[in-house]
N, C-alpha and C positions, 0 to 999 in steps of 0.2 A: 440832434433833433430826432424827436420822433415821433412815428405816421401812426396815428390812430384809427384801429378801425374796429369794426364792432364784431361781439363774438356771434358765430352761428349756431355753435351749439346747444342744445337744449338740454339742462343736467337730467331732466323724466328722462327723456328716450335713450340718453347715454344709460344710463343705470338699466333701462329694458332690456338693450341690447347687448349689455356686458352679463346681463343674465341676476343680477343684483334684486334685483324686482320683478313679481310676473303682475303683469294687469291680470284685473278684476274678469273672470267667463263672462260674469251675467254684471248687469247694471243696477241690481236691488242696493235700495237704500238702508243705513244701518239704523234708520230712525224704522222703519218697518217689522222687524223684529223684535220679537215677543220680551220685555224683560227674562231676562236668569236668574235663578237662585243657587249661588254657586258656590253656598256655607263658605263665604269668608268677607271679612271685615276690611273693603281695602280702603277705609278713612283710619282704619288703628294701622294697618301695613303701612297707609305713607305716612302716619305719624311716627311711627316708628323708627323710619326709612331717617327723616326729616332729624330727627333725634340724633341720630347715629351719627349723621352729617355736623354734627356743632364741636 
């Protein structure tokens, strides 16, 4: 038999504190930010991508 019990950790805070992930300084949203123009095509990159995969 076996005793189930429920788990306590939390996989965010594990990854924080193994250093895996840094939280965010500030709380700005990323819908806030200005679009980029960053000369590249990434609907032809993941078609591509996509292509390569078959």
């Amino acid at each position: 038999m076996a005793r189930l019990v429920p788990i306590d950790s939390d996989t965010w805070d594990d990854m924080v504190v193994s250093g895996r992930v840094i939280v965010a300084e500030d709380d700005a949203d990323i819908v806030d930010e200005p679009p980029g123009d960053y000369d590249v095509d990434a609907s032809a990159v993941l078609n591509t991508m996509r292509s390569e995969e078959r």
